[in-house]
N, CA, C and O atoms as CSV, one atom per row, in Angstrom:
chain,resi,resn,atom,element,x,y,z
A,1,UNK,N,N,0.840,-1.176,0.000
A,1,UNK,CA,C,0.000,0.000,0.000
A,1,UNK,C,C,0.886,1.241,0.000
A,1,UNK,O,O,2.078,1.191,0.306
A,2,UNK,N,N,0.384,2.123,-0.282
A,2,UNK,CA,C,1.376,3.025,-0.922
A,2,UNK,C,C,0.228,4.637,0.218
A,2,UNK,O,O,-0.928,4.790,0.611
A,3,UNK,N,N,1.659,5.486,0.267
A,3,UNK,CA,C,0.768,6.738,0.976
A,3,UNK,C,C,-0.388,7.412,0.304
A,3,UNK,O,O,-0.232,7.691,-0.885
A,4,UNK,N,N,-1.565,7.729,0.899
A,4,UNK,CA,C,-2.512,8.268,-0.212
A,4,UNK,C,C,-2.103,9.402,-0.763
A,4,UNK,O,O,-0.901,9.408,-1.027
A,5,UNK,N,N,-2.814,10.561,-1.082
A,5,UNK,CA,C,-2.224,11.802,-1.812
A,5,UNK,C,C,-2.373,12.517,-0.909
A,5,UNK,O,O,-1.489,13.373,-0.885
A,6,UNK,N,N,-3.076,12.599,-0.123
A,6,UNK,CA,C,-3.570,13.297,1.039
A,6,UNK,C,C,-2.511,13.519,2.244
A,6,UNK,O,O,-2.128,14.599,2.692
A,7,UNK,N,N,-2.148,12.258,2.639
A,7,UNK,CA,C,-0.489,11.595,3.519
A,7,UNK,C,C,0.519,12.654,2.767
A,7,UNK,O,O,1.057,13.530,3.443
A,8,UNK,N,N,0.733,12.569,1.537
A,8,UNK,CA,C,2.348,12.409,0.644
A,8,UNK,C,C,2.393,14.135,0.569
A,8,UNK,O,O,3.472,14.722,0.644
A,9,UNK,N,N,0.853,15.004,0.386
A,9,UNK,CA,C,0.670,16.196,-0.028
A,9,UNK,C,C,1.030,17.116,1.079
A,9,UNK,O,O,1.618,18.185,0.914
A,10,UNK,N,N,0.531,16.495,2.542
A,10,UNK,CA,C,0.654,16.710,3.758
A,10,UNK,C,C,2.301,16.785,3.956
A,10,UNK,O,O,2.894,17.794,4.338
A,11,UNK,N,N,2.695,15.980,3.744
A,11,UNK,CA,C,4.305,15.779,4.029
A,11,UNK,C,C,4.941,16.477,2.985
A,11,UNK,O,O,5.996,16.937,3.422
A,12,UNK,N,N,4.742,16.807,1.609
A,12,UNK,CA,C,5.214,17.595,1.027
A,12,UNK,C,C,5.002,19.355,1.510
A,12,UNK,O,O,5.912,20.092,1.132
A,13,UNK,N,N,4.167,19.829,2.093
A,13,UNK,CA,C,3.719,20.861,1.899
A,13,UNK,C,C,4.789,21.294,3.788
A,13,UNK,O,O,5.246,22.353,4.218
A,14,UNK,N,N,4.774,20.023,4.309
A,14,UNK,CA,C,5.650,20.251,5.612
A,14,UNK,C,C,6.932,21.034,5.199
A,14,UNK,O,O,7.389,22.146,5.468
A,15,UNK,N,N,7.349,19.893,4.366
A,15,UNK,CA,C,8.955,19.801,3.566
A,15,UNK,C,C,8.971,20.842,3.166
A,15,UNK,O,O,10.061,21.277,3.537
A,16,UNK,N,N,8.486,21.581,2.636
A,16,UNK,CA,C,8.628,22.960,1.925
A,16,UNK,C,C,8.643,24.036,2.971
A,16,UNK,O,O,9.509,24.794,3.408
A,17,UNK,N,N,7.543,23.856,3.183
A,17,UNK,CA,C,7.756,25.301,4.010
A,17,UNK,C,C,8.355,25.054,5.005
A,17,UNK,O,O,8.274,26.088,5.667
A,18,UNK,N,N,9.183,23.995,5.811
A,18,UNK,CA,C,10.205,23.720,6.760
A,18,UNK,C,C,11.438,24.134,5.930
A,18,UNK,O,O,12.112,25.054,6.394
A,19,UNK,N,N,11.812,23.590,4.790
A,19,UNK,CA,C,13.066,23.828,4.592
A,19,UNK,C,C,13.122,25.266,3.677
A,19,UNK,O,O,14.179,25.894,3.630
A,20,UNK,N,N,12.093,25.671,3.062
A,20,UNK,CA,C,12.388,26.773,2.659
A,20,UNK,C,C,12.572,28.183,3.682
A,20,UNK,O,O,12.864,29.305,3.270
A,21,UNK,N,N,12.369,27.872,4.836
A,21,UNK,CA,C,12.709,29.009,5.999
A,21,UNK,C,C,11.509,30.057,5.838
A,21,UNK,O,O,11.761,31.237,6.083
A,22,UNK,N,N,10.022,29.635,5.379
A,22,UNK,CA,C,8.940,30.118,5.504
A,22,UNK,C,C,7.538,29.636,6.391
A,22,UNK,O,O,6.409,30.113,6.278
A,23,UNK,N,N,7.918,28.712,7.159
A,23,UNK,CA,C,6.857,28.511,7.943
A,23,UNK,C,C,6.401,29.131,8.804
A,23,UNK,O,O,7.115,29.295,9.794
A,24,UNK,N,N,5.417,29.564,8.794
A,24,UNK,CA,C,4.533,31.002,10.178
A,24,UNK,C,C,4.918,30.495,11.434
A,24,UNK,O,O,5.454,31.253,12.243
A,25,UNK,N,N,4.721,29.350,11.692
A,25,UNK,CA,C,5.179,28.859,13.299
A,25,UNK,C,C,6.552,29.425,13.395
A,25,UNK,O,O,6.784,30.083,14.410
A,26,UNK,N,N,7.626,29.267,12.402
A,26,UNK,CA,C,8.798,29.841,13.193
A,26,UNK,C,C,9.329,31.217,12.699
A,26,UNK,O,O,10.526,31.450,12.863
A,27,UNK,N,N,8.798,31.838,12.305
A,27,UNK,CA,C,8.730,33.129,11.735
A,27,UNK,C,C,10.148,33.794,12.955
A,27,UNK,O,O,10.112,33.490,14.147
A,28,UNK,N,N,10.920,34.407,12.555
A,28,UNK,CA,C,11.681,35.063,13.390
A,28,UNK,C,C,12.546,34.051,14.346
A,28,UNK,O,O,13.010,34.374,15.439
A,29,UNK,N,N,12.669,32.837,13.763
A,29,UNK,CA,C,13.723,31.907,14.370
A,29,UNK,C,C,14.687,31.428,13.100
A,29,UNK,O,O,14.369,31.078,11.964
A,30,UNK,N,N,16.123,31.562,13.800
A,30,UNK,CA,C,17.151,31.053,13.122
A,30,UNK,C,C,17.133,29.481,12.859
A,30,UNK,O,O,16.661,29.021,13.898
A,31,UNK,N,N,17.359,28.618,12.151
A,31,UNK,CA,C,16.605,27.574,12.132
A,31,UNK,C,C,16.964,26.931,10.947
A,31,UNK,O,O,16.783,25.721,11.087
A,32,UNK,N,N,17.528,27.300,9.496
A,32,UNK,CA,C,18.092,26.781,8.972
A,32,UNK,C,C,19.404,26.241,8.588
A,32,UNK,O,O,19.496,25.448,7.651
A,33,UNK,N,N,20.734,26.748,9.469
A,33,UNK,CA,C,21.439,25.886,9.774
A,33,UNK,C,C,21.356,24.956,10.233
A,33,UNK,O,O,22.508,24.529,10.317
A,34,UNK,N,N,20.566,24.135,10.713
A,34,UNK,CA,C,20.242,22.698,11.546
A,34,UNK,C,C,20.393,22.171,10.463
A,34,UNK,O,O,21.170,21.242,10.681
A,35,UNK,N,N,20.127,22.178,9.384
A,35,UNK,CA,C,19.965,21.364,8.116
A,35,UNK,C,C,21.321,20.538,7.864
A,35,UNK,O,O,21.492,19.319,7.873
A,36,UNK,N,N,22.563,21.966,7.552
A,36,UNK,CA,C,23.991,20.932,7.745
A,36,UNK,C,C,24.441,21.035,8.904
A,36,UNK,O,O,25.640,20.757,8.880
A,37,UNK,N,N,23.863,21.468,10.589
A,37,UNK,CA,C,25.322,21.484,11.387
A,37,UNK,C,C,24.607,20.351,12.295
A,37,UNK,O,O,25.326,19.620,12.977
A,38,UNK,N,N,23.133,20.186,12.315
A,38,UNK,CA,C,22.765,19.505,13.436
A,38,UNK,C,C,21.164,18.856,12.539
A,38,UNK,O,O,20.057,19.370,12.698
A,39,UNK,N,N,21.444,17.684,11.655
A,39,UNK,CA,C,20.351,17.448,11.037
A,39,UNK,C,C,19.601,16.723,11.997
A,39,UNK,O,O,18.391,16.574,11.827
A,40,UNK,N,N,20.289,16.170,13.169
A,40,UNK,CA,C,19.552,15.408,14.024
A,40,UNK,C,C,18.070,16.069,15.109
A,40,UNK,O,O,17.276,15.529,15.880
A,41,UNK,N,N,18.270,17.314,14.680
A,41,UNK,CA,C,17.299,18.281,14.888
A,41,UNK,C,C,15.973,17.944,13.741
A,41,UNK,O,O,14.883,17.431,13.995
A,42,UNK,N,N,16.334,18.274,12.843
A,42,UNK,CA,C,15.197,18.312,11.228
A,42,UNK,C,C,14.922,16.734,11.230
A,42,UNK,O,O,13.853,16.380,10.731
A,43,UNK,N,N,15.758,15.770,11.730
A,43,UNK,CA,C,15.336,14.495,11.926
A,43,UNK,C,C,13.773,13.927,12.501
A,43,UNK,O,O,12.741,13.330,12.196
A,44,UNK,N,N,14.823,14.925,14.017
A,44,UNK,CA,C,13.613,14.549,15.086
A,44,UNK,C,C,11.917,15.269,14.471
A,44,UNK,O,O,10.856,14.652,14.568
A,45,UNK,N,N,12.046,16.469,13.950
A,45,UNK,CA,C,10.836,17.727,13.547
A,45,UNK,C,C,9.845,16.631,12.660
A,45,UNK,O,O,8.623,16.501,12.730
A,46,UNK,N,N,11.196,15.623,11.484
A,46,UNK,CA,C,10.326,15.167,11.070
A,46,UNK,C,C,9.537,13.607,11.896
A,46,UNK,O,O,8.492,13.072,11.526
A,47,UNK,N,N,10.170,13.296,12.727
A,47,UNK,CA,C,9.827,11.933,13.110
A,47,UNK,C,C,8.381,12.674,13.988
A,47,UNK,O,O,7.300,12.106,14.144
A,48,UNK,N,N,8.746,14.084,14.480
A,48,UNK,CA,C,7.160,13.877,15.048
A,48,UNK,C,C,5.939,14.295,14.473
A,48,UNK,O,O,4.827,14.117,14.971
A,49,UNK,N,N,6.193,14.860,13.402
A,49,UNK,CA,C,5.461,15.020,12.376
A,49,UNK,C,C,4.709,13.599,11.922
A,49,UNK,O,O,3.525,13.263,11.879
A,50,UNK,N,N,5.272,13.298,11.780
A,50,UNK,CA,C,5.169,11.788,11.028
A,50,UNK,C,C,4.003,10.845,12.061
A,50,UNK,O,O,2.930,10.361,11.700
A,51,UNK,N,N,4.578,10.800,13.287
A,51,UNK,CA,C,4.144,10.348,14.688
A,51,UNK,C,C,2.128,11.027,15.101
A,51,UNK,O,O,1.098,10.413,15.378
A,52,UNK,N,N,2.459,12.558,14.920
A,52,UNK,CA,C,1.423,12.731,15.058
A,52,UNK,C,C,0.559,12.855,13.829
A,52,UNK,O,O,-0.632,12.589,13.994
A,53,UNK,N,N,0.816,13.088,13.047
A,53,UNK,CA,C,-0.234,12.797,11.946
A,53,UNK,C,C,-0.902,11.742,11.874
A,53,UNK,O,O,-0.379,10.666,11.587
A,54,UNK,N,N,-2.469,11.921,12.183
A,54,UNK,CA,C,-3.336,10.878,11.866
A,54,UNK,C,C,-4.402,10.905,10.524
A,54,UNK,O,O,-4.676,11.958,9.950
A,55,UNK,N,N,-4.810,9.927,10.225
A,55,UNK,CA,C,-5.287,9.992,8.280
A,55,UNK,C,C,-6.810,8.972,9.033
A,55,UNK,O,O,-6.825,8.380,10.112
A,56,UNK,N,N,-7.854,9.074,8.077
A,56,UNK,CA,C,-8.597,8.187,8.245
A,56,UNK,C,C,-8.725,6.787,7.800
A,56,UNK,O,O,-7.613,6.324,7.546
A,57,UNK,N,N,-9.617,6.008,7.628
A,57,UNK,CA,C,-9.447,4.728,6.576
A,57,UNK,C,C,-9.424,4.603,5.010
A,57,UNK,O,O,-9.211,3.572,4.372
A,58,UNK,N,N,-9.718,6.011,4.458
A,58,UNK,CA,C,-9.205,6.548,3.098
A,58,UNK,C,C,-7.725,7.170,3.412
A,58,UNK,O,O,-7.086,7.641,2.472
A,59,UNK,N,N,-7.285,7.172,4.480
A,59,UNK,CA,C,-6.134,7.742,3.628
A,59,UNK,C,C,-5.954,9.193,3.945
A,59,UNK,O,O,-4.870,9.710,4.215
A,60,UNK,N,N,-7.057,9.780,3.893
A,60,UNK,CA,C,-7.147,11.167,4.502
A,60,UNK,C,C,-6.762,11.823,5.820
A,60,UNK,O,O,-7.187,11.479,6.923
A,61,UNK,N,N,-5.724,13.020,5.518
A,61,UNK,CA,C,-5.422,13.400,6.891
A,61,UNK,C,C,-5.956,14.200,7.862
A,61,UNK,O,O,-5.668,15.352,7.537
A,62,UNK,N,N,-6.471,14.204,8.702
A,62,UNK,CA,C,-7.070,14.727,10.012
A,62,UNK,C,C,-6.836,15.852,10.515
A,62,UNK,O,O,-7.575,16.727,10.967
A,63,UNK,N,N,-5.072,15.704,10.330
A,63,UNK,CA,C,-4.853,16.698,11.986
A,63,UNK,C,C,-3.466,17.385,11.287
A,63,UNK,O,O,-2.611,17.709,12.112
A,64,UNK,N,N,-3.150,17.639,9.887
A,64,UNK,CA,C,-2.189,18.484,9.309
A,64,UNK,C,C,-1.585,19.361,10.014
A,64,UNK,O,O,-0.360,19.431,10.109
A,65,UNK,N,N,-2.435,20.150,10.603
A,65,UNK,CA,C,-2.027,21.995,11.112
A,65,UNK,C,C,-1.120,21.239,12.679
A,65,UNK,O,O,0.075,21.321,12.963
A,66,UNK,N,N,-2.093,20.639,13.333
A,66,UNK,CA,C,-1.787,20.100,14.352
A,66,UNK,C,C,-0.085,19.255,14.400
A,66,UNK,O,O,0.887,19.649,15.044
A,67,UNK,N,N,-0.136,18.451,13.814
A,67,UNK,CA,C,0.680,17.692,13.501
A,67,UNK,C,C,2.140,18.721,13.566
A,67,UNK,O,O,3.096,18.606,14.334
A,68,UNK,N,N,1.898,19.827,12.379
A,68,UNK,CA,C,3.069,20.984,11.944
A,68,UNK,C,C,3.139,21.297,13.192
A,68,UNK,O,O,4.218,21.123,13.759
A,69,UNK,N,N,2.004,21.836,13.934
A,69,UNK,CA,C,2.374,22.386,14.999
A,69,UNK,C,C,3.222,21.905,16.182
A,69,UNK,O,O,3.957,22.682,16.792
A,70,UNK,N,N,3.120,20.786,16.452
A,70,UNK,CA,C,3.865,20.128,17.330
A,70,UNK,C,C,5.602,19.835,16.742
A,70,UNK,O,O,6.617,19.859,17.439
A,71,UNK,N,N,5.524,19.631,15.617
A,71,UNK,CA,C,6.938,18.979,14.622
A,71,UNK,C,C,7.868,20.751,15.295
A,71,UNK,O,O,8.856,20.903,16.013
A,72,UNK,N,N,6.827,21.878,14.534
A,72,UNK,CA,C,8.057,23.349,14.785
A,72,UNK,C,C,7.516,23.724,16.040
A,72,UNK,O,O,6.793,24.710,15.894
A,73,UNK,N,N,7.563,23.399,17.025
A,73,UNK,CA,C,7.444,24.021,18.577
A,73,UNK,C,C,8.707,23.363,18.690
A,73,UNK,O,O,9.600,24.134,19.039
A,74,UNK,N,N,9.250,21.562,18.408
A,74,UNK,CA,C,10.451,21.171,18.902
A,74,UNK,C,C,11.554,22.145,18.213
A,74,UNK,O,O,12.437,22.715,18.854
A,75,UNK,N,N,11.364,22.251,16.780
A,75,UNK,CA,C,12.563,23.063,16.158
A,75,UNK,C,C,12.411,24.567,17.179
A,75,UNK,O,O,13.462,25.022,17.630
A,76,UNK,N,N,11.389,25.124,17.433
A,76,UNK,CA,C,11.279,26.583,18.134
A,76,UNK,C,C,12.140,26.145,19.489
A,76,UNK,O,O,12.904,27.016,19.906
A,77,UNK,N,N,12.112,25.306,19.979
A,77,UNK,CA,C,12.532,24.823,21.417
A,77,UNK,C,C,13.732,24.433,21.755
A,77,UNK,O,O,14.166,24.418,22.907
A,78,UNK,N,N,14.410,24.048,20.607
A,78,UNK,CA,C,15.802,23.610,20.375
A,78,UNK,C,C,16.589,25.126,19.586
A,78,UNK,O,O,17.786,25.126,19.301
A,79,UNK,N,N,15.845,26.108,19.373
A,79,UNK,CA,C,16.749,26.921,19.035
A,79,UNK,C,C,16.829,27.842,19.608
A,79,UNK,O,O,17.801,28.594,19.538
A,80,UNK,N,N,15.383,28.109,20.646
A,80,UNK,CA,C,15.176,28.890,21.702
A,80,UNK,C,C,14.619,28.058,23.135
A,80,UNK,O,O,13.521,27.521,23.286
A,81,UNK,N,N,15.785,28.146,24.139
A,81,UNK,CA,C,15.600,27.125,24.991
A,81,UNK,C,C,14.642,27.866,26.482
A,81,UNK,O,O,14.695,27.451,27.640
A,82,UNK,N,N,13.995,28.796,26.066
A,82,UNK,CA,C,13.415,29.331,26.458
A,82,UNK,C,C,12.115,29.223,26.537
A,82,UNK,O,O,11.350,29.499,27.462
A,83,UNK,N,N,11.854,28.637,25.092
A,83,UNK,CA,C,10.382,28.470,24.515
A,83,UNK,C,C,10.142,26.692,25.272
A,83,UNK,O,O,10.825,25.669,25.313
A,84,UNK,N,N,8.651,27.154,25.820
A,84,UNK,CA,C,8.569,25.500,26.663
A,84,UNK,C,C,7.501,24.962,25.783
A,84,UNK,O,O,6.566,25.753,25.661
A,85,UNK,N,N,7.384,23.984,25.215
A,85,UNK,CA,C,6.552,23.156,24.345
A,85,UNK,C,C,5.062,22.769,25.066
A,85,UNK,O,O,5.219,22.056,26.057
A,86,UNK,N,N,3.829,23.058,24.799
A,86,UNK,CA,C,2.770,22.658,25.721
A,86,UNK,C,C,1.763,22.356,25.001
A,86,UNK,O,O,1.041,23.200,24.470
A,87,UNK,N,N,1.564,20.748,24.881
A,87,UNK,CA,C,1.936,19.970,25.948
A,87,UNK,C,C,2.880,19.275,25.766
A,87,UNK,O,O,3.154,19.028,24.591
A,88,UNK,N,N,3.834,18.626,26.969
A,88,UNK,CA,C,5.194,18.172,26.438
A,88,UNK,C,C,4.916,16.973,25.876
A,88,UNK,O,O,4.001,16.185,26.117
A,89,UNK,N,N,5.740,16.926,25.159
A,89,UNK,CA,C,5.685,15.735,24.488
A,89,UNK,C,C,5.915,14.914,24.653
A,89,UNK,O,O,7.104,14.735,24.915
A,90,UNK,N,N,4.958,13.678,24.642
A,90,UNK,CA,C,4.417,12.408,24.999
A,90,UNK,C,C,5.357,11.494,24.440
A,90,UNK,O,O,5.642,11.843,23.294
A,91,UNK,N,N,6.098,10.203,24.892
A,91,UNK,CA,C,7.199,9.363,24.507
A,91,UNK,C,C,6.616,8.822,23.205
A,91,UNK,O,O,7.504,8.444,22.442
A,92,UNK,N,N,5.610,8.703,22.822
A,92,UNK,CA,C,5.445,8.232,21.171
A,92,UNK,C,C,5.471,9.263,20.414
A,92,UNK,O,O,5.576,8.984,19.219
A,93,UNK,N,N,5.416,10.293,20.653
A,93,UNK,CA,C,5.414,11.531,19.723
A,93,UNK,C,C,7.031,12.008,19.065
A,93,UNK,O,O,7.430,12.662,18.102
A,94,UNK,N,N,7.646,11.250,20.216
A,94,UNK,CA,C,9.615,11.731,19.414
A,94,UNK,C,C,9.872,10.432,19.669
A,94,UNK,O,O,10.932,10.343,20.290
A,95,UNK,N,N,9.284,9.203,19.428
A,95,UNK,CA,C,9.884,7.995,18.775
A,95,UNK,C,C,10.742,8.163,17.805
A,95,UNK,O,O,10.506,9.204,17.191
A,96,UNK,N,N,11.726,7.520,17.368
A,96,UNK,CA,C,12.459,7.321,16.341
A,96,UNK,C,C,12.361,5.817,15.617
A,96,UNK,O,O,12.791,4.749,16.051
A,97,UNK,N,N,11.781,6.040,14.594
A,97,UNK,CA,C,11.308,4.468,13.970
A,97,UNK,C,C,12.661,4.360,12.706
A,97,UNK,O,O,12.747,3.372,11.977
């Protein structure tokens, strides 16, 4: 089985505006050096992305905004250790599969 379009469009539309240094959540955070000095950062953003995104039995995704939102609070949190993530995040949410 293969990701629906809905899954793949979702994860594309992450990818972009994560790596193009335009996503509204981190507006005014430094954030694209992680890419080459510390990818294990953009790793984790994406594993919880991934984690929280839920789709229905088509395939369809649910909780997009949500999902982003949780993935750039960790990147906001790791670059500003100031910023506290709420709610913290739950041990399946920064699984690493």
């Amino acid at each position: 089985m293969k990701l629906s379009h809905s899954v793949s469009g979702a994860l594309r539309k992450f990818a972009y505006f994560l790596s193009s240094g335009t996503h509204y959540k981190l507006e005014g955070i430094e954030y694209l050096d992680l890419y080459g000095d510390e990818p294990s950062a953009i790793e984790m953003a994406y594993a919880i992305f991934a984690n929280v995104l839920e789709v229905d039995e088509e395939g369809t995704v649910l909780n997009a905004k949500y999902a982003e939102e949780r993935a750039t609070n960790y990147i906001r949190s790791y670059c500003d250790p100031k910023f506290e993530v709420e709610p913290p995040y739950e041990d399946w949410e920064i699984e690493l599969h």
